[in-house]
C-alpha positions as CSV (number, residue, x, y, z in Angstrom):
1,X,9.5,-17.0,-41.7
2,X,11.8,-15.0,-40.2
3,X,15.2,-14.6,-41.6
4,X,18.3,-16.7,-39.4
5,X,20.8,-13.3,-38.0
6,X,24.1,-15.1,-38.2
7,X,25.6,-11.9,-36.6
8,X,23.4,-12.5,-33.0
9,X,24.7,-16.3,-33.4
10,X,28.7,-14.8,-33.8
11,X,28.0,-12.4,-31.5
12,X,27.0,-14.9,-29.1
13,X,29.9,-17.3,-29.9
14,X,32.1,-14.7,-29.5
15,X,31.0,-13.4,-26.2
16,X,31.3,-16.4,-24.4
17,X,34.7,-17.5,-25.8
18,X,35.4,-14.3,-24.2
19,X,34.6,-14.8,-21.1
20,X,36.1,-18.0,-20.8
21,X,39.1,-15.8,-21.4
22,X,39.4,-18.5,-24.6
23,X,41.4,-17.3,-27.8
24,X,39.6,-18.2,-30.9
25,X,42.8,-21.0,-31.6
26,X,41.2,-23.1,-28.2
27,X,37.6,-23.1,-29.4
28,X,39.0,-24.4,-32.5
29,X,41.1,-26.7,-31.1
30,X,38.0,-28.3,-28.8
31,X,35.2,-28.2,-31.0
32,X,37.6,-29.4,-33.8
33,X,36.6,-27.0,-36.1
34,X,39.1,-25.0,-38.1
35,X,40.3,-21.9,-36.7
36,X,39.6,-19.6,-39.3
37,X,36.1,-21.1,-39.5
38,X,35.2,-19.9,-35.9
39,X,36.7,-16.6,-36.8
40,X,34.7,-16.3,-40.0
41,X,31.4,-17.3,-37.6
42,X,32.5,-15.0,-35.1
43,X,31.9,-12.1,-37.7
44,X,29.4,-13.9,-39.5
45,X,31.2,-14.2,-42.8
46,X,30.1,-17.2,-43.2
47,X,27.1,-19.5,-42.3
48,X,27.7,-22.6,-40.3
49,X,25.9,-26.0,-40.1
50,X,23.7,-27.4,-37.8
51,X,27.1,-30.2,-36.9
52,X,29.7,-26.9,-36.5
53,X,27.0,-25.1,-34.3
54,X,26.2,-28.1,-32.1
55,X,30.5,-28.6,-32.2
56,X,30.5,-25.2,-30.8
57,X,27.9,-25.3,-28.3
58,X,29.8,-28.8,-26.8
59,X,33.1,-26.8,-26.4
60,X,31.7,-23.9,-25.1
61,X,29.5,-26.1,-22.2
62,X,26.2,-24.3,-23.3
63,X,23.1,-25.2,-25.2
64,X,22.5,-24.4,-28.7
65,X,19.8,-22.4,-27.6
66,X,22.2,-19.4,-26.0
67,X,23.9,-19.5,-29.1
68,X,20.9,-18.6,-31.5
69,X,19.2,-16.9,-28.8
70,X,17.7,-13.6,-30.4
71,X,16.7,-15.4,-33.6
72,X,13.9,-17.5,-31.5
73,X,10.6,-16.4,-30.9
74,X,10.0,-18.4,-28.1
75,X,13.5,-17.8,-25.4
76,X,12.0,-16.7,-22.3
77,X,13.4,-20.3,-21.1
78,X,17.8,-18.4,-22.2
79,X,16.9,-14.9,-20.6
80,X,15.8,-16.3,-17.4
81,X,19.2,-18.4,-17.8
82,X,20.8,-15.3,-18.4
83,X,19.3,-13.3,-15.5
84,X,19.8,-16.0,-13.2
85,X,23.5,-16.1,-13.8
86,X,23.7,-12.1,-13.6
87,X,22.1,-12.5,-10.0
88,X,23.9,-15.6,-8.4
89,X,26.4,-13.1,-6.8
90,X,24.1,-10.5,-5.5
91,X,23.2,-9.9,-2.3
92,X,19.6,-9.9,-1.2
93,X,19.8,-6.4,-1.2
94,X,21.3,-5.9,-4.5
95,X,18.9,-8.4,-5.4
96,X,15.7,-6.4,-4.4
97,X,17.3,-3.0,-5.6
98,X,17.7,-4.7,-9.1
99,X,14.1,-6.1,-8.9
100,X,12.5,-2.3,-8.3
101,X,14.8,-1.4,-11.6
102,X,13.2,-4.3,-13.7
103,X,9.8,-3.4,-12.5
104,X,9.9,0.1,-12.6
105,X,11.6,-0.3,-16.9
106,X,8.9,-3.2,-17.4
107,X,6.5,-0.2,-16.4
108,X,7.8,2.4,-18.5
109,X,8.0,0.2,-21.6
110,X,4.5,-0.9,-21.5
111,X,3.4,3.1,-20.9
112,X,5.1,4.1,-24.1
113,X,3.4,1.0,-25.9
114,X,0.0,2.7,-24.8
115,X,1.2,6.1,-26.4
């Protein structure tokens, strides 16, 4: 069984909060949980609940899923989310030019597993 990184889950909260441009007061404020609760996730000081995490994931608009993602073994299903979202305002050639770069690391990785 595979220990549960609270730090990813933070790190996760965290980032997205971000990038809403959301202070840690607002996700508080809409997932009703206290303030100093999502700043004690946030730096995984603390471990939060199954309710708090779902309360979280509401507010933010995502699944639970991107918020644990790196503590599942099974998540091919978030990084294709994630990929798809990094690609939805590329071009087609930016698009093919980042394709040669995943095929050409995907290559690489799998030559050093073979040495």
């Amino acid at each position: 069984m595979k220990n549960i990184d609270y730090g990813i889950i933070g790190q996760r909260i965290r980032d997205i909060r971000i990038s809403k441009e959301w202070t840690q007061a607002h996700l508080a404020e809409i997932s009703g949980i206290e303030p100093s609760n999502i700043s004690h996730i946030e730096r995984a000081a603390t471990k939060l609940s199954l309710p708090t995490l779902i309360s979280i994931a509401n507010a933010l608009g995502v699944t639970t899923d991107e918020l644990i993602y790196g503590n599942l073994l099974k998540s091919s299903h978030v990084s294709v989310k994630m990929i798809d979202e990094l690609l939805s305002d590329c071009s087609a050639e930016e698009i093919k030019s980042i394709a040669l770069m995943i095929k050409t690391t995907k290559t690489i990785l799998r030559n050093k597993k073979h040495t």
